[in-house]
N, C-alpha and C positions, 0 to 999 in steps of 0.2 A: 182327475189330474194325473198326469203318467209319471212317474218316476225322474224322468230327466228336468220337469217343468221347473221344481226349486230350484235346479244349477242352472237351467238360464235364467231365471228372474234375478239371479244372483250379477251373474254375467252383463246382464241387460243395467240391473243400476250400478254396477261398477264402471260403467261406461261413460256412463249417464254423470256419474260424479266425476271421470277424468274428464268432460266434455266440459264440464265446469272449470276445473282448474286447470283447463287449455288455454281458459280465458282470460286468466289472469295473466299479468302480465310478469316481465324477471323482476327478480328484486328494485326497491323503490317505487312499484307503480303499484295498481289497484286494477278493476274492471273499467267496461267501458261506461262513460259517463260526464256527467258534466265537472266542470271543473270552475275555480276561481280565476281571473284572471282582471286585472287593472289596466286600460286606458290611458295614461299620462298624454295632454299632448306635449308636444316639442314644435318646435320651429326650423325652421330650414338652415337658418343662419341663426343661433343662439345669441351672439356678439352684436348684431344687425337682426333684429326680427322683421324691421320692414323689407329684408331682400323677399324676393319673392321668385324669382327667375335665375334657373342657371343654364347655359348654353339656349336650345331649342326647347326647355319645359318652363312649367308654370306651377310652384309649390302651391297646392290646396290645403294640404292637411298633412298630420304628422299625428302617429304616437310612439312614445314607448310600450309595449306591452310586458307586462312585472306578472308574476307568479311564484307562489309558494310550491305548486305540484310541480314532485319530481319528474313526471313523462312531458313538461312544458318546457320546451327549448329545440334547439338544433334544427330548427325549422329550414329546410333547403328548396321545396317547391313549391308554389303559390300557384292555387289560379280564384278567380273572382266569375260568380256567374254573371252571364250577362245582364241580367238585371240587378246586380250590384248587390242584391238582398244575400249572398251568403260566401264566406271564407271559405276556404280547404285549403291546406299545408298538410304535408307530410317531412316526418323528423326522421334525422339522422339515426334514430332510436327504433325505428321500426314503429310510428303514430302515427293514426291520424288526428290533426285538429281541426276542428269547423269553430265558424264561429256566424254570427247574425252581425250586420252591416247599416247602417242608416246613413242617407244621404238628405241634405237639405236642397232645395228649390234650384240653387247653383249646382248641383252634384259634386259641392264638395262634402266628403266624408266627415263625417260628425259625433257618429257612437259605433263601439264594437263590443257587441256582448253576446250572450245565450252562449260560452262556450264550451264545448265537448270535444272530447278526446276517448278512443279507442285504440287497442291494435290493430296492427295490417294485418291482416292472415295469409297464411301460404297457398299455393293449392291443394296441400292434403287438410287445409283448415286449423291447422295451428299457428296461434303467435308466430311473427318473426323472430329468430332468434343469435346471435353470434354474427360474424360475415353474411348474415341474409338478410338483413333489417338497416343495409347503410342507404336508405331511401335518398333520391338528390334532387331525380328530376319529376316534375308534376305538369300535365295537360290532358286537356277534354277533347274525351274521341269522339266516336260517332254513337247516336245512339244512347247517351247518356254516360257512356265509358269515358275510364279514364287510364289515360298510360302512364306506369309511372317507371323511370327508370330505374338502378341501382347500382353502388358500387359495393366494391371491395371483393362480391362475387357475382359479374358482370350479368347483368340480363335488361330485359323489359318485361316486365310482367301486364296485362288490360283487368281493371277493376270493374265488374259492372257497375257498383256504385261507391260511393265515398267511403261509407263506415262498416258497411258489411257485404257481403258476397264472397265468392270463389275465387281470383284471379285468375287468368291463364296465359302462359306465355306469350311471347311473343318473336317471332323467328327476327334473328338479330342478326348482324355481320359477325365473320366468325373473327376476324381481325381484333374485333371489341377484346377478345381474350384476351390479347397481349399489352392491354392497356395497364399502368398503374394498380396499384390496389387503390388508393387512394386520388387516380385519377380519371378517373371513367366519365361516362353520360352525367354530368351534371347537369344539361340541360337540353332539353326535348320539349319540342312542340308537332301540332298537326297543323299542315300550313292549308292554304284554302283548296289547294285542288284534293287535299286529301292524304300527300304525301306525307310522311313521318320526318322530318330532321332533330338529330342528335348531333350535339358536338362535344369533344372531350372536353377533358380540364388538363388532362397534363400528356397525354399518348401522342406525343411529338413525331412528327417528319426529321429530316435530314435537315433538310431547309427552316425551322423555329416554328412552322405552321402544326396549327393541330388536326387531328386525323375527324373528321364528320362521314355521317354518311344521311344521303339520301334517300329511303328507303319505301316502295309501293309495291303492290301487288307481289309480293317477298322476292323482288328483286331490290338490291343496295348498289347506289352507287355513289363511292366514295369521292371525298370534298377534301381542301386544306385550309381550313381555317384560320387567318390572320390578324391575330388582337394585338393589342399597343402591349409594346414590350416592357415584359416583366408584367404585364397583366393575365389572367385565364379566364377562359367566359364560366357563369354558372347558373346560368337561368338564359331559357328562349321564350318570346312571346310571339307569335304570329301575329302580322298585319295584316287587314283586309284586302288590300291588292294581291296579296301574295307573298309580299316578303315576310320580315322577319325582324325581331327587336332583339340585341343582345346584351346581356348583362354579365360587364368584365369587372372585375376588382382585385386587387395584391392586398396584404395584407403586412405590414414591413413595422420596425424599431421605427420607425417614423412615421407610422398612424398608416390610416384607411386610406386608398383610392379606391375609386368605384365608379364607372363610366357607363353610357346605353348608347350602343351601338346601332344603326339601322341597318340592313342589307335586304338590297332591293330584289323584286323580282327576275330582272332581267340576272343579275347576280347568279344568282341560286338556278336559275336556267342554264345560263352560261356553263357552270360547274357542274351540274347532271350532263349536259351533252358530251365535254370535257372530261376526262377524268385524272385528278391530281389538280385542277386549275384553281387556283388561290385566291381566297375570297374574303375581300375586303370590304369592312361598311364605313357611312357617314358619319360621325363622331356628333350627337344631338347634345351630349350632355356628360360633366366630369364633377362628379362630388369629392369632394375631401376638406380636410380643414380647412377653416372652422365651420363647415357644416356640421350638420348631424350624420354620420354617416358608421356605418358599421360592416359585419360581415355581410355583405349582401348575397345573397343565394335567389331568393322567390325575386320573379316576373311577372305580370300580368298584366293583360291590358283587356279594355272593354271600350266601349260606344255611348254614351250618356242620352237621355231624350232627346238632347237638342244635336245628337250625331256626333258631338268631340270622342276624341280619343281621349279617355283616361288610362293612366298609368300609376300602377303598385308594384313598390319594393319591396322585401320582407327579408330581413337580414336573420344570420345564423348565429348566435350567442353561442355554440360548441360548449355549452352548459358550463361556462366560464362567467364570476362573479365580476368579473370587468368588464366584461361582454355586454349588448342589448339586445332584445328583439324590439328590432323597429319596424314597424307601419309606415309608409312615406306615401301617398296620394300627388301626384300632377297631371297637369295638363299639356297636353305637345300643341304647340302655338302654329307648327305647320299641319293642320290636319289632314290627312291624306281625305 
């Protein structure tokens, strides 16, 4: 054994125990792991339980989801795998949550459990931490990746997978800079040719439209996005033809709206060829009282065996005791 060998074995497990407590996570939270979490359902209309339909959807299912663990909440990006068996959200907090999924013979949603929570890691592999961990937007790239946006200190980071890996960035428009702290990418999808769309929440035009971009082969080209006023979008879902789902909501002294937007192919073509062209979609659906409705953030749509579209919302409790995290399941009655 040569003389220097003790000071690196010293070296080597000092490391090896900060590798550890990299893991952990800031105050109130734990390792990665599983976690408690409660199911309640709700109803679409609490006052009226037999409504079943609002605008273009079709309520299937609903819950509350309640938890005692301090890293469960702030949920802001949703996506569902295509075969419906598994959740992912990422929190405002810098988590991830999965969770396991059952569907009955109708594909309406029925149980949600098995669930686990981690931190996101950086790409030097440490927790998120301060301005790096305002996770918003959540979609499935290629390959099993997953893009997730961020605010507060703008970027896109590609996850190889949900609970662990490296991240690595992602070339972004440099415009994204001058967005908000608090209003950036809150929602990003990959649309079917492949293309990337983000749209802001708050990084305004002249004109009341929001700044998006289009973004492939790391060329961006930028979009004006136009939500019902005094609304901001915060979640995208891609649709099979090409377009696009958005999820708008305000939050006011006089309760929740929360609306899902459609914008079609031709749209989003128009506005890449274009650029500044203002892009407007179908209005499918508007929740608010007395619905059950809350901060909506998460998106997500899928395809059921029998080919429908399903649609999940996942609202943002902002780790507020008034707040929910709600679960919403429907069905879009025009199926593409």
């Amino acid at each position: 054994m040569t003389p220097g060998a003790p000071t690196a074995r010293r070296i080597r497990s000092a490391w090896a125990v900060a590798s550890v407590l990299a893991m952990l996570w800031t105050p109130g939270g734990g390792g990665a792991g599983e976690i408690a979490v409660r199911a309640v359902p709700v109803e679409l209309n609490p006052e009226r339980p037999s409504v079943k339909t609002v605008g273009k959807l079709v309520f299937l299912s609903g819950f509350e989801l309640v938890s005692d663990h301090p890293r469960f909440g702030g949920l802001s990006g949703l996506e569902i795998s295509p075969d419906g068996k598994r959740l992912r959200a990422v929190s405002d907090r810098g988590t991830w949550i999965t969770a396991r999924l059952a569907h009955n013979a109708d594909g309406h949603l029925v149980a949600v459990d098995s669930w686990r929570a981690a931190p996101m890691l950086t790409p030097a592999g440490k927790p998120a931490r301060g301005r790096q961990r305002d996770a918003e937007g959540l979609a499935r790239g290629s390959r099993g990746t997953f893009l997730v946006s961020f605010e507060r200190r703008h970027r896109i980071w590609r996850y190889p997978t949900a609970l662990d890996g490296l991240p690595r960035p992602v070339p972004a428009p440099r415009a994204l800079n001058g967005a908000p702290v608090n209003g950036g990418l809150e929602g990003i999808a990959v649309l079917s040719d492949g293309a990337v769309l983000g749209v802001t929440e708050r990084h305004a035009n002249e004109d009341g439209s929001l700044k998006g971009w289009l973004m492939k082969d790391r060329a961006a080209h930028e979009i004006a996005y136009m939500p019902a006023n005094g609304l901001n979008p915060t979640g995208l879902a891609p649709l099979p033809d090409g377009g696009v789902l958005v999820l708008e909501r305000v939050l006011t002294l006089s309760g929740i709206h929360a609306r899902i937007v459609r914008v079609s192919k031709n749209r989003l073509e128009m506005a890449r060829r274009n650029a500044g062209t203002r892009v407007r979609g179908e209005i499918l659906a508007d929740l608010k009282h007395p619905m059950s409705a809350d901060n909506f953030e998460g998106l997500a749509l899928r395809r059921d065996r029998a080919g429908r579209l399903l649609l999940y919302l996942l609202s943002d409790d902002n780790f507020r005791p008034f707040q929910r995290t709600l679960l919403l399941q429907f069905r879009m009655i025009d199926d593409l």
